[in-house]
N, C-alpha and C positions, 0 to 999 in steps of 0.2 A: 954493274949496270953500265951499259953502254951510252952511247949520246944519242945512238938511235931509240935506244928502250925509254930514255928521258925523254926527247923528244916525243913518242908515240902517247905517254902517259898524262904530256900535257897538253897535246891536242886532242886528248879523250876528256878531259878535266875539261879544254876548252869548250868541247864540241856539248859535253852536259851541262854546262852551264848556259848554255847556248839554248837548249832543247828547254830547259827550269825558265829560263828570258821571254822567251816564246811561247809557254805557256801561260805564263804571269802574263805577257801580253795579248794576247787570245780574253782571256776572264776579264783585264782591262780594258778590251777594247766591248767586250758584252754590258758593264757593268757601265762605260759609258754612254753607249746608244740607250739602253735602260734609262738611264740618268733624263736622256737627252725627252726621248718619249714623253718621261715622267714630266720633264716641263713643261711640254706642250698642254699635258692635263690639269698642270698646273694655273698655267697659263687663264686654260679654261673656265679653272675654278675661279682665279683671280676676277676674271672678267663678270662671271656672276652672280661674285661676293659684292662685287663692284656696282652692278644691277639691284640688285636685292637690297645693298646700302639707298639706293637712289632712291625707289619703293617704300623703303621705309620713314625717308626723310620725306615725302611728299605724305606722305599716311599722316606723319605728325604733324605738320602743318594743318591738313584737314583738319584733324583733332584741335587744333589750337582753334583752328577758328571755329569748332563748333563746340567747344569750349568756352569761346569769347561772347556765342550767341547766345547760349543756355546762361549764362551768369545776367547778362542784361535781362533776360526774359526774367530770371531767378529773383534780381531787385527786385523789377517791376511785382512782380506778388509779394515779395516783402513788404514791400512798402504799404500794399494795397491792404495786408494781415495788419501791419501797424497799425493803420489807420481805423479797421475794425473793431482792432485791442482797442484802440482808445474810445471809440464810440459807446461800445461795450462797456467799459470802463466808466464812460461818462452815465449811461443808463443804470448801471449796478449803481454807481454810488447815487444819481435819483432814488431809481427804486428805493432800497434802503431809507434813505430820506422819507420817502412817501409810507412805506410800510409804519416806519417809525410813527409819523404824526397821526396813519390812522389809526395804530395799537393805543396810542397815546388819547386820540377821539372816543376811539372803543372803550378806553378805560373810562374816562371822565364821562362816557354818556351811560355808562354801566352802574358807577358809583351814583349817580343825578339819577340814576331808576331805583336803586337802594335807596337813596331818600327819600324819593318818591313813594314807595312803596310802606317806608316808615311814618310820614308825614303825607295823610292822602289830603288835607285840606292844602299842600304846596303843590298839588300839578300843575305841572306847565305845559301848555302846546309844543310839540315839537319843531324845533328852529331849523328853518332852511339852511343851505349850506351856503355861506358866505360867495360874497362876490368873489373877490379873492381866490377863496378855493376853484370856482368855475374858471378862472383866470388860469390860474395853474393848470388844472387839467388840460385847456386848450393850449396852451403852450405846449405843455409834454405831448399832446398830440400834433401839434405842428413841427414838433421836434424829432419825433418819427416820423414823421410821413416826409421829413428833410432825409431824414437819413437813409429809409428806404430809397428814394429817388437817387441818391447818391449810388447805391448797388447797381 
């Protein structure tokens, strides 16, 4: 081999490596502007990931403050059921009381007619109902009609 046939072999080595350079660079320079695009839509997305964040923070706010409204409203009838509960509470345990003393009346005016009924030369007139008792009853009724007014 000559210096010319040397020469020739490595300006064709040159000249393909040249042609491989140039292609590589061609797909490079496609795969950049692609790139480039690509972030403009990026971009895009960014800005109304960005929006959509803002939206969402303003949503929860509302939320919080209608959150903050419904809890106070939500007391306000707690308190107003407590208050109930105990009313109730206080009536149940009358009642009861009252049921009691007149099972306990019924008894002992039940047993005083068995006596009666054994021994007819002991009848008695039947006895009106104690002051007292009339006392009680208008209280328990001024005790409702408090508590009702209160509703």
């Amino acid at each position: 081999m000559t210096g010319n046939e040397l020469s020739l072999i490595a300006d064709a080595a040159v000249a393909a490596l040249l042609v491989v350079t140039i292609g590589y660079a061609i797909l490079l320079s496609r795969r950049l502007r692609a790139w480039r695009e690509g972030a403009g839509d990026m971009e895009r997305q960014v800005v109304a990931l960005n929006d959509a964040l803002s939206r969402a923070t303003q949503a929860i706010e509302v939320l919080k403050a209608a959150s903050r409204d419904e809890t106070v409203a939500l007391d306000a009838v707690h308190k107003k059921a407590q208050s109930l509960r105990d009313d109730l509470s206080f009536l149940v345990e009358r009642g009861t009381s009252l049921a009691d003393r007149m099972e306990k009346s019924l008894r002992s005016g039940l047993s005083a007619r068995a006596s009666e009924a054994a021994s007819p030369a002991k009848s008695e007139p039947p006895r009106a109902p104690a002051a007292a008792d009339r006392t009680v009853s208008s209280a328990e009724r001024e005790l409702l009609r408090a508590l009702e007014a209160m509703r």
